[in-house]
N, C-alpha and C positions, 0 to 999 in steps of 0.2 A: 100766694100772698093775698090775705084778704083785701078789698075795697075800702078808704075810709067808712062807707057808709053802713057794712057790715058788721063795724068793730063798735067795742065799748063806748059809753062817753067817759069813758076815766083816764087820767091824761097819763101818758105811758110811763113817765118818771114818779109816778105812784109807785110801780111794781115794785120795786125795792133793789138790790144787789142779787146778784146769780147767785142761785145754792150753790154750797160747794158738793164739789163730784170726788167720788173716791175712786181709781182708776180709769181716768180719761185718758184721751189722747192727749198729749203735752206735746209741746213745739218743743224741739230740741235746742233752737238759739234761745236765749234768754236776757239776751239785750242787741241791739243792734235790727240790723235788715234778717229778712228772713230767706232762709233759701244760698245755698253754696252751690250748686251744678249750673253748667250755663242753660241749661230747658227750667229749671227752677225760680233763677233769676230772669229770662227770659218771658216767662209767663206772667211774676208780678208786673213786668216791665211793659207787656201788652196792658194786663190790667191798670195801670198807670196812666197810660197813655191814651185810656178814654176818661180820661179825669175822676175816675173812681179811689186816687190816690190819698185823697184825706178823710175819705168815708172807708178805706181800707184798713184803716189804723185802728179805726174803732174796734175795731175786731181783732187788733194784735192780742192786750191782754185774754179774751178769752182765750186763745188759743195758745196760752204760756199757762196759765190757769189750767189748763187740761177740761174747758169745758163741754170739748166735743167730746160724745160718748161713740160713737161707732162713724166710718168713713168707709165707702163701699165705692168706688170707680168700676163704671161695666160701662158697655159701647155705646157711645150717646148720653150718657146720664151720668153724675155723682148723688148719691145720698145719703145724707148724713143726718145724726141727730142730737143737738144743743140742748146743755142745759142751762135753762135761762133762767128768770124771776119765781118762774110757776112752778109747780109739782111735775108735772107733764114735760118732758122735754119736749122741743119743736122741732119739726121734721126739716127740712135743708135737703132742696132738689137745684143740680146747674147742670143743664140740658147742651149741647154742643152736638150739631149734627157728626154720627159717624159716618165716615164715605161710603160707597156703596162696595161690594164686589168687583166691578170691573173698574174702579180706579183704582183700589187695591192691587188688582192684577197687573194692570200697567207703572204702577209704582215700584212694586216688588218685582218684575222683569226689571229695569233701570238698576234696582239696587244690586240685583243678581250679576248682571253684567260689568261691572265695578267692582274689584279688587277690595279697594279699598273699604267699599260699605260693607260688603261681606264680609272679611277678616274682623272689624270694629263689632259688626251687630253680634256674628255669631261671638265673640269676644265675650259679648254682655255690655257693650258702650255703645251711646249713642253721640256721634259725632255732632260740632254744629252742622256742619257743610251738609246736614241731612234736612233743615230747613230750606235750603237750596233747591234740594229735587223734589221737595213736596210743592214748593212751588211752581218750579218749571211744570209739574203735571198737573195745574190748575186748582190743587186740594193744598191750600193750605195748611201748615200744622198746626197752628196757634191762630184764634180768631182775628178778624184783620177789622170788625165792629162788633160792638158793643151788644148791638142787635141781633146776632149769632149766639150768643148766651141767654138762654131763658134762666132767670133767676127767682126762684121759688123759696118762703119761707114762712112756716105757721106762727110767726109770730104777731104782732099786733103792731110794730114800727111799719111807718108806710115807707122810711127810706131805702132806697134800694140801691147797693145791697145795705143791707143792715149788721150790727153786730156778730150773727150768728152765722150768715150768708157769707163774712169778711173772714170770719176765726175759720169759716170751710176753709175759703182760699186759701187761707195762709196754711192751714195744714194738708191742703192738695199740694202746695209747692212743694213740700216736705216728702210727702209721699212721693213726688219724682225725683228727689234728692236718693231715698232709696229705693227704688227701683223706676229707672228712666222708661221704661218700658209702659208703663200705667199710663202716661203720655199717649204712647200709639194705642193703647188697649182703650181709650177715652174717645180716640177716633175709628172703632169699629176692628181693629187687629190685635189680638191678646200675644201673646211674646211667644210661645209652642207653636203655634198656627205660623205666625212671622216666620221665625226660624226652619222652621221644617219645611215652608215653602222657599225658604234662599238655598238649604241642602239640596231639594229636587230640584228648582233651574241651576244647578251649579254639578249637578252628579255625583253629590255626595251624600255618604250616610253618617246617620248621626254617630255613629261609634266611629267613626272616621274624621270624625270633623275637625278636633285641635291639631293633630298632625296635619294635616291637606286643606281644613280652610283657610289656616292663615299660615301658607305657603302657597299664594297665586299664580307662581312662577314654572311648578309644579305639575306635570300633566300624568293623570295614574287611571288606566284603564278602567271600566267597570266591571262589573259579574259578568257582561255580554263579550268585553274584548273592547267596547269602543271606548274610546277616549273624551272624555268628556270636554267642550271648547273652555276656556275660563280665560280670563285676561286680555290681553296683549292680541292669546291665539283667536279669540272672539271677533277683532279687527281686522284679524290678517286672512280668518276662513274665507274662503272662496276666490280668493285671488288666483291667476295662473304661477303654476313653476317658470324661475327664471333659472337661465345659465349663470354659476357666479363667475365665470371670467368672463363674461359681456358685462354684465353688473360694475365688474372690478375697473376694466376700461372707463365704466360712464360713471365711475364716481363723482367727478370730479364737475358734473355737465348737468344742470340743474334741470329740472324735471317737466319744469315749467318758466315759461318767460319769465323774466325778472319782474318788476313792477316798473313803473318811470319813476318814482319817489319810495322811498323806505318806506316798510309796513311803522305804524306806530301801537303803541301798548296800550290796547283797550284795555281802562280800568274799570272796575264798577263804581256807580254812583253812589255807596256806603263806605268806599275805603277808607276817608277819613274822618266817621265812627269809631269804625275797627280798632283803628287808632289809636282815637282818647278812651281814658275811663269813662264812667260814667258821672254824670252832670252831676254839680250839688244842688242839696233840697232849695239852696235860696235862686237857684235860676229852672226849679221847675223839677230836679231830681231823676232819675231814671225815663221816667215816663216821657221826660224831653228829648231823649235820644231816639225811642221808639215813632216819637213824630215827626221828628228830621228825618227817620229813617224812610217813613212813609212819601216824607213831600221828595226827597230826593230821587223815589225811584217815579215818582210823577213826572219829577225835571229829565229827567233821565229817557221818559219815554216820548217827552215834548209835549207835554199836557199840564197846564196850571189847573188845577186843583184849590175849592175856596177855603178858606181855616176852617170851615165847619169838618172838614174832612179830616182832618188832624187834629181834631179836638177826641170827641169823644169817638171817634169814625163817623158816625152818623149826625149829632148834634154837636157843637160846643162855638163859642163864642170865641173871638181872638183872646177877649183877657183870660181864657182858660188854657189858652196855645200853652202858657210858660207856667203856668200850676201844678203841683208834684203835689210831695209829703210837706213844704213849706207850711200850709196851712197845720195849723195845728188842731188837736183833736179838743173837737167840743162836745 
């Protein structure tokens, strides 16, 4: 993005209306919110929730217009290219660090070990509950400020994002609507790589995989004779053999003291999120769920946190706390 001082002095509502493009990308909704999948919705719903939610809009029509001409996601980067006022389309870069290799490694060990992630991923789904464990391994999957997004655009608006920067968005969300995987392949893991490394820590081969990955329950030798651990057996490896008529006897004989008072049911501090739908545009709109979601797990950890921190993550004012898509587009 240029500098104001770099740019023309000719005021930018000179330039006139977008040429029209003859086979763009076209958003597939054509009235309403963008985006059906919940990594879809989720991701507008981060961008929201740094108060980029009425400069977002701006950018709805191009991207129903089919302004964007090409969309490219590789590891760390999207680039795209808008056609705007000019002859020239404009180039469109959004930067998102990809994790490294050895977080990778310890994520994808996690997901191996889990039934459940394995059956979904090799499936071709990506569950929510897999926002969960990017977490718990310190690598979030969706940026958690505003300032984790580098946002580049050759056009001449200084607002950021701008028009062409916002029609990306919206047609990134789209693009993980079909294929949820572009998501992970954004942070440094393309979906073949993924997969073929959940078949190795799991013992399986790819021709083997719909039968036996999603049958967890399942234990089927390799080429070698050994058994591969999966599940349940992952948990239970290395324990000593027991007698089961000793076992049978002490069923009944608790394994460990009781407590003095009953365990209670730790909840998480987003359950009732979960919950509700999401917020309407007149109390702030999606993007107010994403910062309830944020102060809550602050509350949760016993740390108050000031409203700049749930504004945009980095900056925002209280009166932007409750700002969505209300604002309307100017």
């Amino acid at each position: 993005m240029t500098t104001p001082d770099d740019r023309p002095a000719r005021r930018f509502d000179e330039y006139g209306p977008p040429l029209r493009v003859e086979g763009g990308l076209r958003a597939r909704s054509t009235r309403g919110a963008i985006g059906q999948s919940w990594w879809s919705r989720r991701f507008l719903e981060v961008l929201e929730s740094f108060a980029l939610g009425s400069r977002l809009t701006r950018g709805r029509a191009y991207a129903r217009r089919g302004q964007v001409i090409r969309l490219d996601v590789s590891p760390g980067e999207v680039t795209a290219e808008v056609q705007g006022s000019r002859p020239k389309p404009y180039p469109v870069r959004i930067g998102l660090a990809a994790y490294p290799e050895k977080v990778w490694r310890r994520i994808e060990a996690e997901l191996a070990g889990q039934a459940f992630f394995s059956a979904r991923l090799l499936a071709g789904d990506l569950p929510a509950e897999l926002e969960g464990v990017f977490a718990e391994a310190g690598a979030p999957l969706f940026p958690e400020r505003v300032g984790e997004l580098t946002q580049r655009c050759g056009c001449p608006d200084f607002a950021v994002p701008c028009k062409h920067l916002a029609a990306t968005f919206y047609l990134l969300a789209e693009a993980f609507d079909a294929d949820p995987f572009q998501l992970l392949h954004w942070r440094g893991r393309s979906r073949a790589d993924l997969l073929d490394r959940l078949r190795s820590l799991r013992g399986a081969h790819p021709a083997d995989t719909p039968p036996d990955a999603l049958m967890p329950n399942v234990l089927m030798p390799d080429a070698g004779g050994a058994v591969p651990v999966l599940g349940a057996a992952r948990a239970l490896a290395g324990l000593p053999a027991v007698d089961p008529d000793e076992e049978l006897a002490r069923f009944w004989l608790s394994p460990t003291p009781l407590p003095d008072r009953p365990p209670t049911l730790a909840t998480g501090p987003e359950l009732l999120l979960r919950q509700l739908g999401p917020p309407g545009a007149g109390i702030g709109g999606p993007g107010l769920a994403e910062r309830l979601r944020r102060a809550y797990r602050e509350f949760g950890r016993g740390e108050a946190a000031s409203p700049r921190e749930f504004g945009r993550g980095e900056a925002a004012s209280p009166r932007e706390f409750g700002r969505g898509e209300a604002a309307s587009e100017r």
